[in-house]
GUZARO-269267 format. One line per field, with one value per residue (C-alpha): residue number from 1; residue in three letters; x, y, z. Coordinates in nm, 4 decimals. Example, Ala and Ser with C-alpha at 12.3 -4.5 7.8 and 13.67 -1.06 7.14 Angstrom:
// GUZARO-269267
n = (1,2)
res = (ALA,SER)
east = (1.2300,1.3670)
north = (-0.4500,-0.1060)
up = (0.7800,0.7140)
This chain:
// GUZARO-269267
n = (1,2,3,4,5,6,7,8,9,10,11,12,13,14,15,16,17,18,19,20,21,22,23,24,25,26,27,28,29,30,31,32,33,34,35,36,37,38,39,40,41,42,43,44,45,46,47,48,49,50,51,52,53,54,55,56,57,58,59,60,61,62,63,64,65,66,67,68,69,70,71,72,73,74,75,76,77,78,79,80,81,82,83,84,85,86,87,88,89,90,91,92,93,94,95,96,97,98,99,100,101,102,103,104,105,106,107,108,109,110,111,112,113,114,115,116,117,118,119,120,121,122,123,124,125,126,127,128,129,130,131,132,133,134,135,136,137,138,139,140,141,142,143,144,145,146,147,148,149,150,151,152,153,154,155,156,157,158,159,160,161,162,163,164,165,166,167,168,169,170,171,172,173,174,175,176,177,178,179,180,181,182,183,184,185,186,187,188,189,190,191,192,193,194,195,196,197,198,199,200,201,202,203,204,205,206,207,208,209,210,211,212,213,214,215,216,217,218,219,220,221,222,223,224,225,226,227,228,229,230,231,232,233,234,235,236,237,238,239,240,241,242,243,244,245,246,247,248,249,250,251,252,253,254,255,256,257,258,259,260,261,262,263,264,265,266,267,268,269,270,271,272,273,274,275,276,277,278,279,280,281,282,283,284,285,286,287,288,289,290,291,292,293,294,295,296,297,298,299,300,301,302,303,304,305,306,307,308,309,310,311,312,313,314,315,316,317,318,319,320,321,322,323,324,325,326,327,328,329,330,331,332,333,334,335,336,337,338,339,340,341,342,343,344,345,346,347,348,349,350,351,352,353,354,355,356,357,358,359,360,361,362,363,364,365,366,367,368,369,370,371,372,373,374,375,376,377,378,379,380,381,382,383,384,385,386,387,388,389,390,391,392,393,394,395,396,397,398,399,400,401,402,403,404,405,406,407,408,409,410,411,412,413)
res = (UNK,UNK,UNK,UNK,UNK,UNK,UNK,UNK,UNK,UNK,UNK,UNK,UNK,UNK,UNK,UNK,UNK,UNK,UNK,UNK,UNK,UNK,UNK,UNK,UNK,UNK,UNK,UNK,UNK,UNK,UNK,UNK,UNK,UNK,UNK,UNK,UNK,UNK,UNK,UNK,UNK,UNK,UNK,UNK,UNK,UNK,UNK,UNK,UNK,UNK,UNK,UNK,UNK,UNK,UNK,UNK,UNK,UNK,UNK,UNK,UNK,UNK,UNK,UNK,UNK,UNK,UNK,UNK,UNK,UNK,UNK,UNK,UNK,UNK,UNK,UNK,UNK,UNK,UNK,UNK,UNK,UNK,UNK,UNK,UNK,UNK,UNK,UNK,UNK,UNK,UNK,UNK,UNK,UNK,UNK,UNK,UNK,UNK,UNK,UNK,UNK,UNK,UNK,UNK,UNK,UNK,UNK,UNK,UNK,UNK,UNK,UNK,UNK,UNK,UNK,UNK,UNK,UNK,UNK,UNK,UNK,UNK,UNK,UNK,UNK,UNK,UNK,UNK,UNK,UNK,UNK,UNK,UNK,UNK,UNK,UNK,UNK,UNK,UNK,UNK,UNK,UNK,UNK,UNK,UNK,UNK,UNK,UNK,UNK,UNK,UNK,UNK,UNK,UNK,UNK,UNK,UNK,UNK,UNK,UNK,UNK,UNK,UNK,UNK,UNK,UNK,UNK,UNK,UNK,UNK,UNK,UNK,UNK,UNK,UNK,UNK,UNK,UNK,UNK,UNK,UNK,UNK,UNK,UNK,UNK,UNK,UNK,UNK,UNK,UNK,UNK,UNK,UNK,UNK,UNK,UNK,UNK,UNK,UNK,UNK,UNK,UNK,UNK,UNK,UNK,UNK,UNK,UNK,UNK,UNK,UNK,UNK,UNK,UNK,UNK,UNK,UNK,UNK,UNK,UNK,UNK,UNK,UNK,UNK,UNK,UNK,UNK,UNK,UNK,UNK,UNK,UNK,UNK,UNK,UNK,UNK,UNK,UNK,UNK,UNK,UNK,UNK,UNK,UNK,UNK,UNK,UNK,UNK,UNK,UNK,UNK,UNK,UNK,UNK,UNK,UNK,UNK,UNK,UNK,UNK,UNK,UNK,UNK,UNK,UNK,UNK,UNK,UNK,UNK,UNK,UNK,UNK,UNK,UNK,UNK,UNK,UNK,UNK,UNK,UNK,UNK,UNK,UNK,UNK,UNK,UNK,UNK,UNK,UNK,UNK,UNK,UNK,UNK,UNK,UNK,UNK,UNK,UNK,UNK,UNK,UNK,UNK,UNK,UNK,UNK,UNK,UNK,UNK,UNK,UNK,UNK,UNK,UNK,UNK,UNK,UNK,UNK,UNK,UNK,UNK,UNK,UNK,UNK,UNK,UNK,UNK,UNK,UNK,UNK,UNK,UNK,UNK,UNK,UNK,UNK,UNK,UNK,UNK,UNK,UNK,UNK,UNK,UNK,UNK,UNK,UNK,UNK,UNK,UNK,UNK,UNK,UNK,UNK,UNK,UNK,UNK,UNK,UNK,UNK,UNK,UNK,UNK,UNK,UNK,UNK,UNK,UNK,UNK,UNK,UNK,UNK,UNK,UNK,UNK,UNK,UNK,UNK,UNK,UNK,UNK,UNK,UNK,UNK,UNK,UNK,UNK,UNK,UNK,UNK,UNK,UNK,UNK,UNK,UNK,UNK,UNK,UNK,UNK,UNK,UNK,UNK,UNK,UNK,UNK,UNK,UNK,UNK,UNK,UNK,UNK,UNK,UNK,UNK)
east = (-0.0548,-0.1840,-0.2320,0.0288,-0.0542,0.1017,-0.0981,0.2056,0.4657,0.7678,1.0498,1.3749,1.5320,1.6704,1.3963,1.2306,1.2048,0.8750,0.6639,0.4235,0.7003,0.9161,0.6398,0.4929,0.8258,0.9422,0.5943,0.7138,1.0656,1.2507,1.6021,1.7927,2.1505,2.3472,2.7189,2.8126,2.8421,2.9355,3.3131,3.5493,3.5385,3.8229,4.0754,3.8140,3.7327,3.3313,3.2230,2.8013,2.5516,2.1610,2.2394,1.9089,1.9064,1.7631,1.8810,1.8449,1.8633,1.4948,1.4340,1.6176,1.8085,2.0704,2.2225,2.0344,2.1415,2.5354,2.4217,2.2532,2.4449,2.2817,2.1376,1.9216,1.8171,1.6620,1.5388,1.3228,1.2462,1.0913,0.9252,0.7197,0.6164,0.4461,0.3685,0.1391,0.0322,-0.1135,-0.2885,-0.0917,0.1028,0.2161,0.3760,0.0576,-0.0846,0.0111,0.2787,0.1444,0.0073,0.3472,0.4683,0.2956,0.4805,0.8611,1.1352,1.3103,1.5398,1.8292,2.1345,2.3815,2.7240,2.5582,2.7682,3.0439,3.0135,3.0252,3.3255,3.4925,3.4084,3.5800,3.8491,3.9764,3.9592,4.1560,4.4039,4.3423,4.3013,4.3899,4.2171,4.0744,3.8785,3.6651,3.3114,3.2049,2.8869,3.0947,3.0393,2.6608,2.6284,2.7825,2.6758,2.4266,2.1620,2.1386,1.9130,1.6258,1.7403,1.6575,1.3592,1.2373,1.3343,1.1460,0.8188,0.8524,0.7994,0.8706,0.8322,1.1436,1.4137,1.7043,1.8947,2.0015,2.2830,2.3219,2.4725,2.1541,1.9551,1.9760,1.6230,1.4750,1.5667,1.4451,1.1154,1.0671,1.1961,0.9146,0.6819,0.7444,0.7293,0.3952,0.2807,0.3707,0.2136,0.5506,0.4319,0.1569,0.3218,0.6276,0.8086,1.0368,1.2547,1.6215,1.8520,2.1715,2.4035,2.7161,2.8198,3.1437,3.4943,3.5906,3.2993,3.3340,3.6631,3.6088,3.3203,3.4500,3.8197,3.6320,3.4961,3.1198,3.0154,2.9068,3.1900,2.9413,3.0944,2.9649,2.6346,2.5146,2.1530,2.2245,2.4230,2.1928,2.0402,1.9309,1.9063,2.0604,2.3477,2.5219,2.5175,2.8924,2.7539,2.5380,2.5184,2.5228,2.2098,2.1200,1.8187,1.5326,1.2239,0.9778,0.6697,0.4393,0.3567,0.0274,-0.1710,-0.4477,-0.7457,-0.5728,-0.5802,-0.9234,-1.0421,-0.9929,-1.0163,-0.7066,-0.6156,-0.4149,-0.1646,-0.1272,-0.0805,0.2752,0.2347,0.5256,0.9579,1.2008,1.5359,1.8671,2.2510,2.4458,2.7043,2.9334,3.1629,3.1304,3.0693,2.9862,2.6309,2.6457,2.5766,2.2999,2.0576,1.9668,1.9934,1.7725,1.5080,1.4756,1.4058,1.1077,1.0089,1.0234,0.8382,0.5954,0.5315,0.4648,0.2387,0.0346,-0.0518,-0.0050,0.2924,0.0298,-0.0986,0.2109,0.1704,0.4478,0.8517,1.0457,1.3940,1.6897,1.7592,2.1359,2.2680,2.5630,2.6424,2.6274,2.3298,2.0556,2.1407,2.2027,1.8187,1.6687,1.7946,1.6719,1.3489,1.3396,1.4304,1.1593,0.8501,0.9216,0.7117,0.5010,0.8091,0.7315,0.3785,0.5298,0.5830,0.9611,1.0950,1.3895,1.3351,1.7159,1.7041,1.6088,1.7503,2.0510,2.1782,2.0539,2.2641,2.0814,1.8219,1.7185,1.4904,1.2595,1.2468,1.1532,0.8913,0.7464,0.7450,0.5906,0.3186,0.2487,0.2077,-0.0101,-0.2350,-0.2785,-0.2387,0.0227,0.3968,0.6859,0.9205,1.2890,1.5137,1.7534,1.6435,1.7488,1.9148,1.8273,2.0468,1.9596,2.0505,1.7767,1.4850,1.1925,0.9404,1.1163,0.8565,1.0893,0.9796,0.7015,0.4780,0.1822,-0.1198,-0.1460,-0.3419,-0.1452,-0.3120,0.0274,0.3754,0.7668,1.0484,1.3816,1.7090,2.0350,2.3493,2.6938,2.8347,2.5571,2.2368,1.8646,1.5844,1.2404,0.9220,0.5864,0.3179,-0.0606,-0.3712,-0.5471,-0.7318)
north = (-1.8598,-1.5722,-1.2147,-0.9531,-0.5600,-0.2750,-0.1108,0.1235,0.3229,0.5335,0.6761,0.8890,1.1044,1.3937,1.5569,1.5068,1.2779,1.1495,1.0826,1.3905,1.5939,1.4130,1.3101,1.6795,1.7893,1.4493,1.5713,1.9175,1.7906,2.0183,1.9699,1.7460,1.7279,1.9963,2.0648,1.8253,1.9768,1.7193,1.6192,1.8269,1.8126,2.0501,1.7828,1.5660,1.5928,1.5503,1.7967,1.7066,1.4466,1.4241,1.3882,1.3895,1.6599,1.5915,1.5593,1.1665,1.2726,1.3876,1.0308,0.8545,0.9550,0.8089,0.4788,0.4083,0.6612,0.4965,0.1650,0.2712,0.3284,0.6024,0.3449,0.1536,0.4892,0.5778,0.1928,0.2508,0.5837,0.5043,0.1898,0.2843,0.5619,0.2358,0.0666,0.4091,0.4524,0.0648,0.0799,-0.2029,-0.1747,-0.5351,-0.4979,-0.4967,-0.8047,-1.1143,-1.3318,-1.5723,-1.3062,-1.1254,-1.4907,-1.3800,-1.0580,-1.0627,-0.8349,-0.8425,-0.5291,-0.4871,-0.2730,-0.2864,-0.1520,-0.1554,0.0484,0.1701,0.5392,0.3643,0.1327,0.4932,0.6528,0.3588,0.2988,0.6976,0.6001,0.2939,0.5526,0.8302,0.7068,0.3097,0.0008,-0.0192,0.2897,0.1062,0.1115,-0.2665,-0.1646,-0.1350,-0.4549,-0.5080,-0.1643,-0.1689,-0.5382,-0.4987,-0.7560,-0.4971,-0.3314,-0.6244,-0.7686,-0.4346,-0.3292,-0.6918,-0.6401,-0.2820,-0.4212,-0.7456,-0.9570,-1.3250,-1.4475,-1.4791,-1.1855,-1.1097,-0.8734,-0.9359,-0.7557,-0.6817,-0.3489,-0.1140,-0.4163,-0.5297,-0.3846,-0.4984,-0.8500,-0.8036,-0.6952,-0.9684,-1.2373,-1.0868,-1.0628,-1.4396,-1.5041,-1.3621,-1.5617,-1.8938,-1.8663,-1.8200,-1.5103,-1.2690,-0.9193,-0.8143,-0.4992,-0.4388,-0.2354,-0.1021,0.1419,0.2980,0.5911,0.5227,0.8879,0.9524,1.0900,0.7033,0.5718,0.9221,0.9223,0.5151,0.6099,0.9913,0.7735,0.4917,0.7566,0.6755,1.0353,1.3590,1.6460,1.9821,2.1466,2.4525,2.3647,2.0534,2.0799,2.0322,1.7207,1.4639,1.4563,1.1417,1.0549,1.4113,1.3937,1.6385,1.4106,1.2895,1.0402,0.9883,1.1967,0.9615,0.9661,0.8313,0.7033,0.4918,0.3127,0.0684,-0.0378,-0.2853,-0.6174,-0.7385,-1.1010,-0.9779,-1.1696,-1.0534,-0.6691,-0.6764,-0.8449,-0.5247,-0.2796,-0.1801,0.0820,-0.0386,0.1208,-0.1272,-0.4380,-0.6841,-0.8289,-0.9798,-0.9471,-1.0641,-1.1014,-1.1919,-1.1271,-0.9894,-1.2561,-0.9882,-0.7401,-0.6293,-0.2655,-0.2669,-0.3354,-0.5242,-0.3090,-0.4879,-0.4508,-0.8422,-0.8716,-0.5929,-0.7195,-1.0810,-0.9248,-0.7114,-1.0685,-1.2374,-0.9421,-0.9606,-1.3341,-1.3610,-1.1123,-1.2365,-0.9270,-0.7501,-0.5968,-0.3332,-0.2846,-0.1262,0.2693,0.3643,0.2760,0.3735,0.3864,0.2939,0.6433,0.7109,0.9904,0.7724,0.7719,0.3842,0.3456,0.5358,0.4129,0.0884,0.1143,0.2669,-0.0326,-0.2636,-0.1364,-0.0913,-0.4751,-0.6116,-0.3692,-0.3606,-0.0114,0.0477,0.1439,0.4703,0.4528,0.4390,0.7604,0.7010,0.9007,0.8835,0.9286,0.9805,1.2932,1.4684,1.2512,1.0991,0.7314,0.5573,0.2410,0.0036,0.1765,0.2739,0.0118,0.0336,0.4426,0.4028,0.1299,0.4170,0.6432,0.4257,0.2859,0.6536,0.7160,0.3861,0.5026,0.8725,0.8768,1.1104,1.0442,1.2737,1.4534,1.3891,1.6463,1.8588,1.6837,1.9585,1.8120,1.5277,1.2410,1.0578,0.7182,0.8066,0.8383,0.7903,1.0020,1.0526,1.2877,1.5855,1.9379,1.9117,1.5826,1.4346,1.3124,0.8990,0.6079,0.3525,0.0227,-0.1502,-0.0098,-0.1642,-0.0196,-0.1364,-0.1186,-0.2563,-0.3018,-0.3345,-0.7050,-0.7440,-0.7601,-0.6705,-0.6812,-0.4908,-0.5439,-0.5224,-0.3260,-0.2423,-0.1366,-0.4570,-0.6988)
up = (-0.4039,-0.1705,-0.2859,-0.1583,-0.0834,0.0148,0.3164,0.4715,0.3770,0.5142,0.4590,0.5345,0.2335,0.2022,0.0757,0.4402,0.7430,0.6620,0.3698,0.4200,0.3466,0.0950,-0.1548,-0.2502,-0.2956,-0.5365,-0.7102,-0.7069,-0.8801,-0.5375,-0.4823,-0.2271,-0.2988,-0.1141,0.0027,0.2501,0.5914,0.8489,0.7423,0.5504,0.1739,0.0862,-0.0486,-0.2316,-0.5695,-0.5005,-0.1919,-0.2087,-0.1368,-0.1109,0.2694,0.5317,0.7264,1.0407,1.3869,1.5074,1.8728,1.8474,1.7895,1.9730,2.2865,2.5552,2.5506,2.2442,2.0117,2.1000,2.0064,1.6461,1.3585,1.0996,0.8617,1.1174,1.2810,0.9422,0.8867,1.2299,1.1832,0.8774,1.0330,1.2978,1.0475,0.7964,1.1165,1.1782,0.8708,0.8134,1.1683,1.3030,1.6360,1.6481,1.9890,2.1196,1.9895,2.1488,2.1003,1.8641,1.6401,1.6236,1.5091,1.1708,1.1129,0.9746,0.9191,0.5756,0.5568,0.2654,0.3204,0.0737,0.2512,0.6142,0.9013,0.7189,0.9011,1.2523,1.0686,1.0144,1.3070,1.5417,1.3658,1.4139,1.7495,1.7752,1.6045,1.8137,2.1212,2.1305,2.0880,2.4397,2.3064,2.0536,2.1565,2.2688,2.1050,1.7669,1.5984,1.6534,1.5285,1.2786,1.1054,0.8156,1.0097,1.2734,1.0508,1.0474,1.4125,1.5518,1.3296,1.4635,1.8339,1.8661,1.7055,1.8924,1.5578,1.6199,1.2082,0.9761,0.9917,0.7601,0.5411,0.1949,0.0582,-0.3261,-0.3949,-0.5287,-0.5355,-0.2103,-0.1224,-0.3868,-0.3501,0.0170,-0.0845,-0.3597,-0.0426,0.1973,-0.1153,-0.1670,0.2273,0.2437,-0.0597,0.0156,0.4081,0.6042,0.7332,0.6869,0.7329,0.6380,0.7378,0.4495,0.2422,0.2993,0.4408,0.4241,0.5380,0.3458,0.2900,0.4851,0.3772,0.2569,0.0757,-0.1505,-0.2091,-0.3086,-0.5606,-0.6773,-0.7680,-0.9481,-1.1665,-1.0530,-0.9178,-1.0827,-0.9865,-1.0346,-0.6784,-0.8408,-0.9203,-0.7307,-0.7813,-1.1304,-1.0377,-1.0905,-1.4408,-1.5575,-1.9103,-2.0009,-2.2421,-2.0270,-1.7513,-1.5324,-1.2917,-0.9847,-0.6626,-0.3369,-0.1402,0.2182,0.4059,0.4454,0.2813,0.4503,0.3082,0.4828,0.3026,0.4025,0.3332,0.0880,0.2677,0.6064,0.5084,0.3347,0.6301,0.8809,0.6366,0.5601,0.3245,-0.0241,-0.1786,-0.4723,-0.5025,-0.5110,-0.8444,-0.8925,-0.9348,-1.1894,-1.0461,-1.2834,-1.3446,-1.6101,-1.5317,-1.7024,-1.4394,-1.1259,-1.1736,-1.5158,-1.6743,-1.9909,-2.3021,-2.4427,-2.1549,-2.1644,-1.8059,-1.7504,-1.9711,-1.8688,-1.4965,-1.6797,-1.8221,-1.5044,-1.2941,-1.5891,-1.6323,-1.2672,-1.2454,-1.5305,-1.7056,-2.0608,-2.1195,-2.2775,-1.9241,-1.7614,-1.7707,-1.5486,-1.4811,-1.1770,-1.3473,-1.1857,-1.3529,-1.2111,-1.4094,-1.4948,-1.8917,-1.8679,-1.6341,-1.8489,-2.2130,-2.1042,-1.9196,-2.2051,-2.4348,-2.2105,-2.1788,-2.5332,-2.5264,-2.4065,-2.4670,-2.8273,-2.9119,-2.5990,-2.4643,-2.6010,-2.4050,-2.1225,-1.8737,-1.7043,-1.3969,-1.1951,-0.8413,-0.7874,-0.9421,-0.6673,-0.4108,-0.5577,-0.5113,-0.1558,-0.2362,-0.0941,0.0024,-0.3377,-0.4515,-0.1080,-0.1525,-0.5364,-0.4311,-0.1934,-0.4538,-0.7067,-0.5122,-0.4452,-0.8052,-0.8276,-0.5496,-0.6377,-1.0158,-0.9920,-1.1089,-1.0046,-1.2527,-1.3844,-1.2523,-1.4747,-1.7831,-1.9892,-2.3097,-2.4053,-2.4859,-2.8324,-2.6914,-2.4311,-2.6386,-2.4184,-2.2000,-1.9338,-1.7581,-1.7724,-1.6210,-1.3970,-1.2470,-1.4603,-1.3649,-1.5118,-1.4779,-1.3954,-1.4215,-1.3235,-1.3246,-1.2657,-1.0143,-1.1644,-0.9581,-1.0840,-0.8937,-0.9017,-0.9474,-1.2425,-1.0144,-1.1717,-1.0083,-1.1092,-0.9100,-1.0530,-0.8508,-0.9382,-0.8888,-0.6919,-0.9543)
């Protein structure tokens, strides 16, 4: 099988448009939920979000902007931005090269603001009024079709869909894509831009959200017994998947190195993650085995980390689960903390942030870890970011209908 590294990365967040600014300020443990300004929140019971703040017209203007729903505006932004920073410009290599490069993109509700925004107008103003751009805007493949389309890349394209997981599982297919020779390169990662007056009211009524209106940058507080739930989050993360031999070849830059995944279902409810953390751990067995490295070697976990009360014991126990008492070697952060819940976006922002940490030696702080739950009984990397090691290190994500997936990253063998 062929070797897999990471040579780009970018991102959208809501700690900034670009991974320059985003990743001193995850490092600094900064704040990036605030009030949300761009619908009314009077009548809901949950009136914040880690929402981007940027204006997309900078980026993209004219007929274009009408044809892009939010979530593929952040999935290209954040493209060409690991397109940059790799050094590859595929749409100016010919057409059989770009037959090498694919586009595997997760989402995991896709255009539900243009879904909103349309159907006020059918309401409004009639159904002759809905824009015939409407449904390629707003269907979750638009996010790898058009990623694919801008860049000109001719290999395999798709999205995969699996609540918080759903960039994860992309980024283990284009991991796997890249191994077995479909491709070479893969664009990947995921996107989303669920936060409109519907999808919070959906999650806030399910009981899923935190409810601190008067204090939302206390909101999100992973593995804190005082914490009520998770904060939603929107943007972007791409990384750039590269054919070891390929990237090595023209002196490419690495990150780390795609080690290997474990991927598995609770098989238990759909919102629900079973209480045992089994699921959890046979994907840190699977990411593990496949990788063929020590337990003993893995320094550093990207939690899933929601600040739901479920969520983080149920994490802790499964980590607990399978590293037996290294688990209490290990240095665990939530990226969420400071930029709440991307959906499923999550994984492919977290993957950023940990091959960051693998690269640099520097891992970023839990937010608003203040009291400490005893259920969640790990180092959690509270207070401020610490300089580690990291010989190898897993990014977990589990989603809603019972999904797991963690992927294993490292420092190239």
């Amino acid at each position: 099988m062929r070797r897999v590294v990471i040579t780009g990365l970018g991102t959208v967040n809501a700690l900034g448009p670009d991974v320059r600014t985003s990743w001193p300020r995850m490092l600094a443990g900064e704040n990036g939920v605030r009030l949300i300004k761009n619908f009314p929140t009077e009548d809901l019971p949950v009136r914040f979000a880690a929402s981007v703040d940027w204006n997309p017209e900078e980026f993209f203007a004219g007929p274009e902007f009408r044809k892009l729903d939010p979530f593929t505006m952040f999935a290209l932004k954040a493209t060409a931005e690991a397109l940059l920073d790799a050094g590859l410009d595929p749409a100016k290599e010919s057409e059989e090269a770009r037959e090498a490069y694919g586009a595997i993109v997760g989402t995991g509700i896709g255009g539900i603001t243009g879904i909103v925004e349309q159907h006020t107008e059918m309401l409004e103003r009639g159904s002759r009024r809905v824009s015939p751009h409407f449904i390629p805007k707003i269907m979750a493949n638009a996010v790898s079709g058009q990623v694919a389309i801008r860049h000109g890349l001719l290999g395999t394209a798709f999205t995969t869909s699996s609540a918080c997981a759903s960039s994860g599982h992309a980024m283990a297919m284009a991991f796997q894509a890249i191994r077995t020779g479909e491709i070479d390169v893969a664009v990947t990662g995921g996107a989303e831009s669920a936060t409109t007056r519907l999808s919070v009211s959906g999650f806030a009524n399910m009981r899923a959200l935190s409810t601190r209106n008067d204090a939302p940058e206390l909101a999100c507080r992973p593995f804190d017994k005082n914490r009520d739930g998770f904060v939603m989050g929107e943007g972007a993360g791409i990384l750039i998947f590269e054919e070891y031999e390929r990237a090595k070849k023209r002196g490419a830059r690495f990150y780390a190195e795609v080690k290997g995944y474990g991927s598995t279902d609770d098989a238990y409810h759909i919102t629900a993650p079973k209480e045992d953390g089994a699921g959890p751990a046979r994907a840190f067995r699977l990411a593990i085995k496949m990788a063929g490295i020590d337990p003993e070697t893995v320094h550093y976990v990207n939690a899933h980390g929601t600040s739901t009360p479920y969520n983080d014991a149920i994490e802790t126990r499964a980590l607990k689960r399978f590293f037996g008492e290294h688990a209490r070697k290990l240095a665990v952060s939530s990226t969420k903390s400071m930029i709440g819940h991307l959906l499923g976006a999550s994984s492919a922002v977290e993957l950023v942030a940990t091959a960051l940490s693998v690269h640099q030696g520097r891992v970023h702080p839990t937010r608003n870890l203040e009291v400490p739950d005893p259920e969640c009984d790990l180092d959690y990397v509270p207070g401020a970011a610490r300089e580690l090691s990291i010989q190898n290190a897993l990014s977990n994500s589990l989603g809603f209908g019972g999904h797991n997936i963690s992927i294993c990253i490292g420092r190239p063998g």
